[in-house]
ZADO-1210 file (C-alpha; in nm, 4 decimals, padded with zeros to 6 digits):
<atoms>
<atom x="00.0000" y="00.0000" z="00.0000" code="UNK" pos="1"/>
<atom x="00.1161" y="00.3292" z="-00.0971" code="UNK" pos="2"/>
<atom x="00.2489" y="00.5897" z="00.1652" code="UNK" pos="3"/>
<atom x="-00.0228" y="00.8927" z="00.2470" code="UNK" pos="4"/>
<atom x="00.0806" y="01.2286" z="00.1721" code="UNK" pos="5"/>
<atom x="-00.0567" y="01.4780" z="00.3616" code="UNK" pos="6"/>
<atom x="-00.1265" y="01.8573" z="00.1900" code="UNK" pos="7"/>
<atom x="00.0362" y="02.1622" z="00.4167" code="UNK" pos="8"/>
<atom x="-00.1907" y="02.3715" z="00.5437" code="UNK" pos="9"/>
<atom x="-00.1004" y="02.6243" z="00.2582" code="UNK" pos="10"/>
<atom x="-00.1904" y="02.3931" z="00.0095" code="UNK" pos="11"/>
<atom x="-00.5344" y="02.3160" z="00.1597" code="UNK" pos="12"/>
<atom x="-00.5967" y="02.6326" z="00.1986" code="UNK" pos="13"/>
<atom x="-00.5572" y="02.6898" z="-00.1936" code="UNK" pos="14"/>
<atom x="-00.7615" y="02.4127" z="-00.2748" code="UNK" pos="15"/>
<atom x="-01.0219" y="02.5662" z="-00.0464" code="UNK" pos="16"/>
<atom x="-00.9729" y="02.9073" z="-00.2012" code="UNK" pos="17"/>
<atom x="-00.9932" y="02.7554" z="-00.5590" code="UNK" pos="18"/>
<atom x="-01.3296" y="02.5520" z="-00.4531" code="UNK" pos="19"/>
<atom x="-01.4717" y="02.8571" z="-00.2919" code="UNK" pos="20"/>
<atom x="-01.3832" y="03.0709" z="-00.6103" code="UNK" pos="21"/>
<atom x="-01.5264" y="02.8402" z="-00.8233" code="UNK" pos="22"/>
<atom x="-01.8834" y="02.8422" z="-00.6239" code="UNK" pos="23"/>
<atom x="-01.8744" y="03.2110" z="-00.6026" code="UNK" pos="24"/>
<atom x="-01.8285" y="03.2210" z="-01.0213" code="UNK" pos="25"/>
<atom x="-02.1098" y="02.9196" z="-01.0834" code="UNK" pos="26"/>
<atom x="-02.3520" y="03.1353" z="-00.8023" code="UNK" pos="27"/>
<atom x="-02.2834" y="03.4741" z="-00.9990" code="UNK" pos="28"/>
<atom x="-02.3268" y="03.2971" z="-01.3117" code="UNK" pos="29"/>
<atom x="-02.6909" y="03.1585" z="-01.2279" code="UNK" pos="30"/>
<atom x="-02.7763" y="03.5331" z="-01.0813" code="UNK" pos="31"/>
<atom x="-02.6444" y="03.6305" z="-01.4262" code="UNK" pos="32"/>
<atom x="-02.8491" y="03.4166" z="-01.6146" code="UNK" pos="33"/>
<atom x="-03.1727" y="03.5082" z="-01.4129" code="UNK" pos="34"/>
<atom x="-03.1505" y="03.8611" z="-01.4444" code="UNK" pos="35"/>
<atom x="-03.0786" y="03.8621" z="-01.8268" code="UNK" pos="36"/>
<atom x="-03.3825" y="03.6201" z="-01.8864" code="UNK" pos="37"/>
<atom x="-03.5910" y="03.8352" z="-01.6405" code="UNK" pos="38"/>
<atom x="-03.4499" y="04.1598" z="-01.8737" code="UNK" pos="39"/>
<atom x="-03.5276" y="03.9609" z="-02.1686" code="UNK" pos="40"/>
<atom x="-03.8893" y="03.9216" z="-02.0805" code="UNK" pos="41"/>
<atom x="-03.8880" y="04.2464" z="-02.0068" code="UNK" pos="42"/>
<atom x="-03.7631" y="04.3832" z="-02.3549" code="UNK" pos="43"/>
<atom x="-03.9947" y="04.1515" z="-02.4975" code="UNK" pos="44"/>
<atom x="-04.2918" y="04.2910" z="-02.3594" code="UNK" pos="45"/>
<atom x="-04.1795" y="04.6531" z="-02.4322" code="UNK" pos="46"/>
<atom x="-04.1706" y="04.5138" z="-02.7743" code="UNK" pos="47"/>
<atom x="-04.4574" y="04.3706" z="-02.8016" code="UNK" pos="48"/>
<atom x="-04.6507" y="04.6619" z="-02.6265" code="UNK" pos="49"/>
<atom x="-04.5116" y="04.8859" z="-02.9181" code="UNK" pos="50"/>
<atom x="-04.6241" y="04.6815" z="-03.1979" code="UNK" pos="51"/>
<atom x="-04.9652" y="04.6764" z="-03.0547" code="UNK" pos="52"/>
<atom x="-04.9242" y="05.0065" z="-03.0346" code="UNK" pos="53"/>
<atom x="-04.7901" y="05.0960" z="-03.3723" code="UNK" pos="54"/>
<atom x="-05.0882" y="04.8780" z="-03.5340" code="UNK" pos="55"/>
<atom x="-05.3525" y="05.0585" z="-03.3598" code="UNK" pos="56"/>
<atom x="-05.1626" y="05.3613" z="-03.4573" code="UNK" pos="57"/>
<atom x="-05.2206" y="05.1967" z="-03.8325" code="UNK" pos="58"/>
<atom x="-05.5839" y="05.0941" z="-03.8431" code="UNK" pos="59"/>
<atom x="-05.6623" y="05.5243" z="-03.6790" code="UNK" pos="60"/>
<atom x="-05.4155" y="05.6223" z="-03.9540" code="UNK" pos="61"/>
<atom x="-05.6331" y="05.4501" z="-04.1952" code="UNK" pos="62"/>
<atom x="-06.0168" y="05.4906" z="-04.0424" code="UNK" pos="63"/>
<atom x="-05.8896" y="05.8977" z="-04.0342" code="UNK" pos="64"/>
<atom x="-05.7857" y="05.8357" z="-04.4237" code="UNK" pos="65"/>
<atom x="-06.1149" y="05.6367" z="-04.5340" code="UNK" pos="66"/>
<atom x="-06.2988" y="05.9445" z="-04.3922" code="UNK" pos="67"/>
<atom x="-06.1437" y="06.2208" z="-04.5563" code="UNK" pos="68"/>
<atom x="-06.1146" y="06.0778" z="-04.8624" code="UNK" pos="69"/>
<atom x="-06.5158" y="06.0041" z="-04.7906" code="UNK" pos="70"/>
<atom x="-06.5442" y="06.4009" z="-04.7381" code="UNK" pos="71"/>
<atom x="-06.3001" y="06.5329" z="-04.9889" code="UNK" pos="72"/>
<atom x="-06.2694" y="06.2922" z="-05.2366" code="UNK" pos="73"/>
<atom x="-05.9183" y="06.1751" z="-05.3556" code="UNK" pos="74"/>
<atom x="-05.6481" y="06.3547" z="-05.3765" code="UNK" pos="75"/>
<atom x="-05.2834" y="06.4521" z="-05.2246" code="UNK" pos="76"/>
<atom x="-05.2214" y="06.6553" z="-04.9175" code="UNK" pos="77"/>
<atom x="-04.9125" y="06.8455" z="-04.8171" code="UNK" pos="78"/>
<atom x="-04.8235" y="06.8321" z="-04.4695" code="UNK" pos="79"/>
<atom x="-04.5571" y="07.0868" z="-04.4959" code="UNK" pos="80"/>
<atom x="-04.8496" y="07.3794" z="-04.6157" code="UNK" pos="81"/>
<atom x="-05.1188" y="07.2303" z="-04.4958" code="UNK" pos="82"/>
<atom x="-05.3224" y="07.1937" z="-04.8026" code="UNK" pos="83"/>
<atom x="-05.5363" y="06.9669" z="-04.9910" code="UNK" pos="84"/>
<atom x="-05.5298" y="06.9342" z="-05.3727" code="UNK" pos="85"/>
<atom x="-05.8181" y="06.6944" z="-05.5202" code="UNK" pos="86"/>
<atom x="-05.7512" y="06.4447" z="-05.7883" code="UNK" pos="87"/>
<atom x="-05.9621" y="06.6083" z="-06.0942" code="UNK" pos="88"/>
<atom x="-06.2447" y="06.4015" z="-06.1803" code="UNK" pos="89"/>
<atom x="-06.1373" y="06.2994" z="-06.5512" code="UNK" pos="90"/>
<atom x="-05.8127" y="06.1896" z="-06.4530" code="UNK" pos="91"/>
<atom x="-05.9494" y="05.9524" z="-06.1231" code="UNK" pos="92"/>
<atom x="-06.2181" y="05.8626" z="-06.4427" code="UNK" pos="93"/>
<atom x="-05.8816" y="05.7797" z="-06.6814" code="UNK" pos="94"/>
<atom x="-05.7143" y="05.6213" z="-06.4068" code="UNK" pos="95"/>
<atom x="-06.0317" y="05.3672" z="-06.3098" code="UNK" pos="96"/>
<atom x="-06.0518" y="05.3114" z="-06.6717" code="UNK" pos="97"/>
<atom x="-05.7136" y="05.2106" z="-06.6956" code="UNK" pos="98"/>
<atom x="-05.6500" y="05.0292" z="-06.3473" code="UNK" pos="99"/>
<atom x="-05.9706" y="04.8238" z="-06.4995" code="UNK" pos="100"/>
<atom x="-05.7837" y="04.6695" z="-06.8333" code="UNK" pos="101"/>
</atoms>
């Protein structure tokens, strides 16, 4: 049978210091990992707020368009001067005609 070796006290204590390390780094790791999942979530929900958001935003944008173009008719406004310039009759006419063929 082989001769035991016993560690110095030096040596046990860098074992100890190296296991203790070790289970700090695998502890910080898992808090790591729980935050960034929680933040995760959390972006994810920001997102998804938004996009709800946005296509609300869309179907206003297009109710608001469906009833101006019900009052004024077609045509092109200018948001820089503020001002509306119908589509004249013949060419919406011409353009029907043509979207048709």
């Amino acid at each position: 049978m082989a001769k035991e070796i016993k560690f110095t006290k030096e040596e046990v204590s860098q074992i100890a210091q190296i296991r203790k390390d070790a289970s700090d780094i695998f502890t910080q790791l898992g808090q790591l990992t729980i935050e960034k999942d929680r933040r995760i979530k959390e972006i994810e929900n920001i997102e998804s707020n938004l996009i709800n958001k946005h296509q609300q935003l869309q179907q206003s944008e297009q109710s608001l368009f469906e009833t101006l173009n019900k009052k004024y008719g077609d045509g092109n406004y200018d948001p820089q001067s503020n001002v509306f310039i119908p589509t004249p009759q013949e060419k919406q006419k011409t353009e029907t005609k043509e979207e048709e063929k």
